[in-house]
Each structure stands twice: as C-alpha cells, then as structure tokens.
C-alpha positions in Angstrom: 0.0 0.0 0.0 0.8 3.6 -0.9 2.5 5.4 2.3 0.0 6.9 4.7 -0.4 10.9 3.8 0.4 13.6 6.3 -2.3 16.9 5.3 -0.1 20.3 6.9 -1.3 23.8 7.1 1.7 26.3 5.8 1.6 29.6 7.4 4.2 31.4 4.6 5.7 35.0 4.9 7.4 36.2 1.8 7.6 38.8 -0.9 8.7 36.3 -2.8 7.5 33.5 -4.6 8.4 30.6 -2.8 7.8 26.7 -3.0 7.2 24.4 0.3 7.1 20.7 1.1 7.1 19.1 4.1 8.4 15.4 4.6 7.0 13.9 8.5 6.2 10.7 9.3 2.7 10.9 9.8 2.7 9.1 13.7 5.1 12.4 14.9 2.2 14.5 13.8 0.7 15.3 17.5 4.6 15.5 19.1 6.6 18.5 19.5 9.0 18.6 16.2 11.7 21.1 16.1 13.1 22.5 12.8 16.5 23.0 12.5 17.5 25.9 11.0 16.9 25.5 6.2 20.2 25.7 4.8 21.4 25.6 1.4 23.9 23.8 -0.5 25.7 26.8 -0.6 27.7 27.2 3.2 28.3 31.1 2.3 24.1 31.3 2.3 22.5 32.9 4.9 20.0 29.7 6.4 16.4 30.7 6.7 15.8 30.1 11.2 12.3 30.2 12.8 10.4 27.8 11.1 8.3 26.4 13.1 6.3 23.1 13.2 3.3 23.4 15.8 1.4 19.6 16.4 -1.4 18.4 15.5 -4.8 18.6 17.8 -7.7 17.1 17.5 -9.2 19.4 14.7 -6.8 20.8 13.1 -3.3 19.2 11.4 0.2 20.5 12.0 0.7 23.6 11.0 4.3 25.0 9.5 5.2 28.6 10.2 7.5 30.1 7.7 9.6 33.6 7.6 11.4 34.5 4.3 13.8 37.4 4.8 13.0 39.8 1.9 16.5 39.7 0.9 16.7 36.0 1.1 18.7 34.3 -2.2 16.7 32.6 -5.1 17.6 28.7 -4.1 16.8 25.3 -2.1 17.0 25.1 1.3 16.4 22.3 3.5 16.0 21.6 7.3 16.1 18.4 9.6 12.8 18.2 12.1 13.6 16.6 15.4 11.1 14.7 17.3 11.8 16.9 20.6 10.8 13.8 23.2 13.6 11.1 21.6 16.0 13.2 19.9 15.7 11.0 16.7 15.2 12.2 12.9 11.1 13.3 12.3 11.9 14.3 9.0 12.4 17.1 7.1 11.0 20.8 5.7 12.1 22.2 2.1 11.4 25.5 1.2 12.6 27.1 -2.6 12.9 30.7 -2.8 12.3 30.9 -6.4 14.2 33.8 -9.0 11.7 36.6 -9.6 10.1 35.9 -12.9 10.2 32.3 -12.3 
C-alpha cells in the first residue's frame, strides 16, 4: 500500500515567490518537532531560522510557520525536524525561494 499521507497547514511569509514541502512521518504529527534551521547547498548562504512546526490537535493538522527574509537568495534550502521527546530524525521541511520571474 501507498505510504500513509500527512495533510499540513503552511503559514508562509514572503515577498517572494516561494515553493514548500514538508516530509513527516505521519505518527510524529501530534509530538513537539523542532526544525533545525533550512540551509542551502551553498555554506556562504545565509539559512532561513524560525520555522516552526506546531502539532497536530484534535481538529486541526500541523501547522508549518514560515519567515522568508525579503533579501533571502533565489535557491533550495532544506532543514532536519527533530522529534523533541527522543532526539531522533522526524523528518524534514524544504522551502525554494524561487528567482523573480520564475
């Protein structure tokens, strides 16, 4: 069988256009995930920190919050989520800042 879905809510703030998807294993969703902060490939990048991942309740799914710096580069960046109560790899977030125009 296909793997099970997990629906998130993105709460995105950008000037630019930007791209989201969120990888978590669907039985994390109610437990407090940290995201580590979305780098690129690029080490000289600024990383994109205070992304937030709040858990799921009982009516509503997770919900991802997302600052983009107005100055952030065009590019891929990607960030490790931490299950908070083990320590142990949740998953992960990847956000693309996309060239204006694109």
């Amino acid at each position: 069988p296909p793997p099970a879905r997990l629906a998130t809510v993105v709460r995105l703030a950008a000037r630019q256009d930007v791209e989201v998807a969120v990888d978590v294993a669907p039985e994390l969703a109610d437990r407090t995930l940290t995201v580590q902060p979305l780098r690129s490939a690029d080490p000289a990048t600024a990383p994109i920190v205070g992304v937030r991942l709040e858990p799921a309740t009982a009516t509503a799914p997770p919900r991802l919050h997302v600052a983009i710096p107005p100055d952030q580069p065009a590019g891929t960046y990607v960030g490790v989520v931490v299950d908070d109560a083990s320590g142990r790899f949740a998953g992960t977030v990847t956000v693309t800042v996309l060239a204006a125009g694109a």
